[in-house]
C-alpha positions in Angstrom: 0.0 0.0 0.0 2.6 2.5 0.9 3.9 1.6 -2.3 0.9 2.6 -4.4 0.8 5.7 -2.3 4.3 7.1 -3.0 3.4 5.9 -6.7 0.4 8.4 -6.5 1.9 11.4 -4.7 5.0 11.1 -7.3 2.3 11.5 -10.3 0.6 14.2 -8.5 3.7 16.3 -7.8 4.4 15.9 -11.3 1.6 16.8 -12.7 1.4 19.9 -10.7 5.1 20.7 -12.2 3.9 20.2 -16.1 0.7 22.0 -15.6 3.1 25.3 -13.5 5.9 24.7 -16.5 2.2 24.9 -19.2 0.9 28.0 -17.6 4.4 29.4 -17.6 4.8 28.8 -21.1 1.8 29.9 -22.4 1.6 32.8 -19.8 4.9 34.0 -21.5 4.3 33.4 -25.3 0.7 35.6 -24.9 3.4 38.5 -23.4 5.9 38.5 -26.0 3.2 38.1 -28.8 0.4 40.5 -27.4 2.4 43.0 -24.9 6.5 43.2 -25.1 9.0 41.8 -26.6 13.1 41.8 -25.5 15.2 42.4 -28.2 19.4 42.8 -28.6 20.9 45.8 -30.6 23.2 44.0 -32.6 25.0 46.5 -34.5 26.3 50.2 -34.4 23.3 51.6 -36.5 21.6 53.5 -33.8 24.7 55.0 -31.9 24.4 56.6 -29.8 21.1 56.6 -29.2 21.4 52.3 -28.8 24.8 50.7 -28.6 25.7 47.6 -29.8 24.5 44.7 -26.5 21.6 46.8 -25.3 18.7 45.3 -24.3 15.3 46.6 -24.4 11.6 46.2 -24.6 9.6 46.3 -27.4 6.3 47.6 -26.8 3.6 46.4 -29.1 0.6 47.6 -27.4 0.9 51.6 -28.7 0.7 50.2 -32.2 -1.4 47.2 -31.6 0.0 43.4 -31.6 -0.3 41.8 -34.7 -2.2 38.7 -35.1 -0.1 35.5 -35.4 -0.1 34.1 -38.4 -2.2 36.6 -39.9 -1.7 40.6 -42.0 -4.4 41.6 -39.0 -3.2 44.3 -36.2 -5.3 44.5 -32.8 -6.1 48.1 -32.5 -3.3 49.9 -30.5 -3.8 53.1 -28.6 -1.3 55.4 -30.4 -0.3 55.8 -34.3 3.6 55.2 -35.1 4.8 59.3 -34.4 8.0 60.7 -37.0 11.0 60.5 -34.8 9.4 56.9 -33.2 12.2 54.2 -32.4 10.8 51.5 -34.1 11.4 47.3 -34.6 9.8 45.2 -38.0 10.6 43.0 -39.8 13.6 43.4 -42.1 11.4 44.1 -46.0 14.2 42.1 -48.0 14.3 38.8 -46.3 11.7 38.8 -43.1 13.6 36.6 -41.3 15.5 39.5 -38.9 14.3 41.8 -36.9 15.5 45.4 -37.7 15.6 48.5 -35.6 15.7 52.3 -36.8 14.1 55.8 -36.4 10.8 56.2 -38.3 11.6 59.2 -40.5 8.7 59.7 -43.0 4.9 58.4 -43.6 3.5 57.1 -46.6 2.8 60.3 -49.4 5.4 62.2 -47.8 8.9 63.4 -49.9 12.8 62.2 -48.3 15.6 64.3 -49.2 18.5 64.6 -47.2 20.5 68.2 -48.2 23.6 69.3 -46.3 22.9 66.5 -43.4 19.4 67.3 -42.6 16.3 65.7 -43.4 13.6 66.9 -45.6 10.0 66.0 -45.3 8.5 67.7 -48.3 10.6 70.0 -48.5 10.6 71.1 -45.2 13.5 70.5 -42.9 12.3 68.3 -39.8 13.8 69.3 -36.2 11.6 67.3 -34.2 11.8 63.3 -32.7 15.4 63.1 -32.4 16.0 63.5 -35.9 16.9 67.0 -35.7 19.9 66.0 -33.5 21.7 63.4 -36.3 24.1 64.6 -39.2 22.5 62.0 -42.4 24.8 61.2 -45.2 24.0 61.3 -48.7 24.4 57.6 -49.2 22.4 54.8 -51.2 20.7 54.5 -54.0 17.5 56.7 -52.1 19.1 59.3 -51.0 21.7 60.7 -53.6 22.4 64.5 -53.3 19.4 66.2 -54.9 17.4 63.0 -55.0 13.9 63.3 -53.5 12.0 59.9 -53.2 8.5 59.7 -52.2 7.4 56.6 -49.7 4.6 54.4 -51.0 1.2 55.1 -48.8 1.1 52.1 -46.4 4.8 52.4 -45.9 7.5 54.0 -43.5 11.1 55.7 -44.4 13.5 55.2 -42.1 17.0 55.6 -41.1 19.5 54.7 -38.0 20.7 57.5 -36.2 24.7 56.1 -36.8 24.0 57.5 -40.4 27.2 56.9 -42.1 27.1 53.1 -40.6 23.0 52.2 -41.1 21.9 50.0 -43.3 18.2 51.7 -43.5 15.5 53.0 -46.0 18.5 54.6 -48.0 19.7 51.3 -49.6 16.8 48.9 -49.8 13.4 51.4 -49.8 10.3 50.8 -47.0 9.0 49.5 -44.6 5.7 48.3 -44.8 3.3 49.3 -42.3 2.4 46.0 -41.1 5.8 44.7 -40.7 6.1 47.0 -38.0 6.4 44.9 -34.3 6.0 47.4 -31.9 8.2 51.0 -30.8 11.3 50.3 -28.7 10.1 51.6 -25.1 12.5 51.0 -22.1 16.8 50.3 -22.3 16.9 48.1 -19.9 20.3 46.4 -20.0 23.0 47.2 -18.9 21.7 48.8 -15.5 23.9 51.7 -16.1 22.0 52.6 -19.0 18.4 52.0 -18.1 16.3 54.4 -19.6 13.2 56.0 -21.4 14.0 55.6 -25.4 13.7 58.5 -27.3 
């Protein structure tokens, strides 16, 4: 009997253990695909806003999550903002996940002259993009050139200009390959801040 009885409170205590490690799982897939995501600045695009091995949160909830699987985005309480620090999917291969500064909106003019940015014609000093020198570099943004972004897509660029591999080279992004707006640095502790 006290055989059967270990037998029994073995299963039990294991089953309590799947069902915690279940709930765990599926507790923390519905928060990366619905709420926030971490991600890892890989590169020196974004200096010095992001250096290369910060970590951060993704928030997807401004924008609204998109549904897996699916084109269809749960409404979000805010609109993507010029000078947003945003993470999609990268347009040539989808298989990374890519981080720059939202420059321009779909219907709006890009032309970089003497370092500054050019939204139809108008030089842009607000969102963080006033701060960065851009080069005239890529097949987008040769001196003179002024391309206009496809409605339903974004323009952007990293703020390590002369070192980003951005909207310049290989053209938009598409609005719904958008994940969410890079919220909170939150690695290494010295570092932890609002993103802006």
């Amino acid at each position: 009997m006290p055989e059967k009885q270990s037998s029994e409170n073995w299963k039990a205590v294991a089953w309590e253990w799947a069902e915690s490690i279940i709930v765990a799982f599926v507790l923390a897939m519905a928060i990366r695909t619905f709420l926030f995501q971490p991600f890892v600045i890989p590169s020196g695009s974004m200096r010095m806003t992001l250096i290369e091995g910060d970590r951060l949160f993704v928030n997807k909830l401004d924008y609204g999550p998109m549904i897996p699987f699916t084109t269809y985005r749960i409404h979000g309480f805010t609109s993507p903002k010029r000078g947003d620090v945003i993470v999609f999917k990268y347009p040539v291969t989808k298989d990374k996940d890519f981080i720059k500064r939202l420059i321009a909106f779909g219907g709006e003019t890009v032309e970089i002259k003497d370092g500054r940015v050019l939204i139809n014609d108008k030089p842009v000093t607000d969102g963080g993009i006033g701060k960065v020198h851009y080069y005239n570099m890529g097949p987008n943004a040769e001196a003179g050139k002024k391309i206009t972004v496809p409605v339903g897509n974004y323009f952007v660029m990293g703020d390590n200009s002369v070192s980003s591999h951005d909207s310049r080279y290989w053209g938009f992004v598409p609005e719904d390959y958008v994940i969410g707006k890079a919220e909170i640095l939150f690695w290494p502790l010295d570092r932890i801040r609002w993103i802006k």
